[in-house]
N, C-alpha and C positions, 0 to 999 in steps of 0.2 A: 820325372817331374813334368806338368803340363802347365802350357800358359793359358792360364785361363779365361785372360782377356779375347783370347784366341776360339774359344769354344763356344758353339753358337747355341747352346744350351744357358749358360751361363749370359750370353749377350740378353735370348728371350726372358728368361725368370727374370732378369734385373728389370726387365721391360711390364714382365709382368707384375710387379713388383712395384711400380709407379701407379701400375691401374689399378690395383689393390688401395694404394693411399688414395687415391682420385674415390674411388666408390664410396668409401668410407669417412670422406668427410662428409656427405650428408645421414649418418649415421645420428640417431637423438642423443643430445648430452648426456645424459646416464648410462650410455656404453661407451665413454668414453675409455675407462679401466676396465671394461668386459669387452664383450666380441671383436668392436673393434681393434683394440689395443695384441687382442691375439692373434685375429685377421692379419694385420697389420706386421708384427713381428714370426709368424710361423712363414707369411710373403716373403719378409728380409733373410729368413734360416735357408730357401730356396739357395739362392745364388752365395750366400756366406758360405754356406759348405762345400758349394761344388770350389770356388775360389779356393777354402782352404784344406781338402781334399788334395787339391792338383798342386800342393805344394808339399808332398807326404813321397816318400822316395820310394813307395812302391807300388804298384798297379792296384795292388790286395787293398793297402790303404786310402786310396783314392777311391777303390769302388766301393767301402764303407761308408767314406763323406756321399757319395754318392744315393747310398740307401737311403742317409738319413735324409739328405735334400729330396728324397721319393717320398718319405712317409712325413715330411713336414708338407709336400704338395699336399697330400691327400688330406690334410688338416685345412689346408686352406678350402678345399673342394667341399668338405663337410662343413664349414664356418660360412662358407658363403650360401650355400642351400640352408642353415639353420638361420642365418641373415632372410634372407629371402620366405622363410615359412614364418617370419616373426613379422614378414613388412618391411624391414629396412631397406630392402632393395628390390628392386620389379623381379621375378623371374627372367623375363627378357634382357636384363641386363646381366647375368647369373648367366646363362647359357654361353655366349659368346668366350667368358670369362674361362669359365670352365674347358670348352671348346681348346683354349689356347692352351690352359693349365694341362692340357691330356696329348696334347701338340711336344710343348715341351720337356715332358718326361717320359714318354716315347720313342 
């Protein structure tokens, strides 16, 4: 069993997880139940699973919460570039993002 609060993976995703909601409140009213709303919650699956992954009583089981907190990142990385090719967000703001999101699952 791992504490999770303890794991600096888990501290960044929560973190990056904030600037996920920050970016996307200037998102246009009509994605409020599309892009954003998935942006938004595939951000929150990040650190939910590693949280409850480290609460699984074996390494094997932890390092499945683990994948899937890898392949919810990668949804956010594809959600923010498809933000970003539709205008919702600069590129320039996309990058840095990004930057972090490949920091933290590394």
């Amino acid at each position: 069993m791992h504490r999770f609060k303890d794991l600096e993976v888990w501290k960044q995703s929560r973190f990056l997880c904030s600037e996920i909601y920050t970016i996307t409140l200037n998102f246009p009213e009509q994605e409020k139940f599309g892009l954003n709303n998935q942006l938004r919650r595939s951000s929150v699956s990040i650190p939910s699973n590693i949280a409850e992954g480290s609460a699984r009583n074996s390494n094997k089981d932890f390092c499945r919460f683990l994948d899937i907190a890898l392949g919810s990142a990668y949804e956010v990385e594809t959600q923010l570039l498809i933000a970003s090719d539709l205008k919702f967000i600069p590129q320039e703001e996309v990058e840095p993002v990004v930057n972090k999101l490949n920091t933290v699952v590394k």
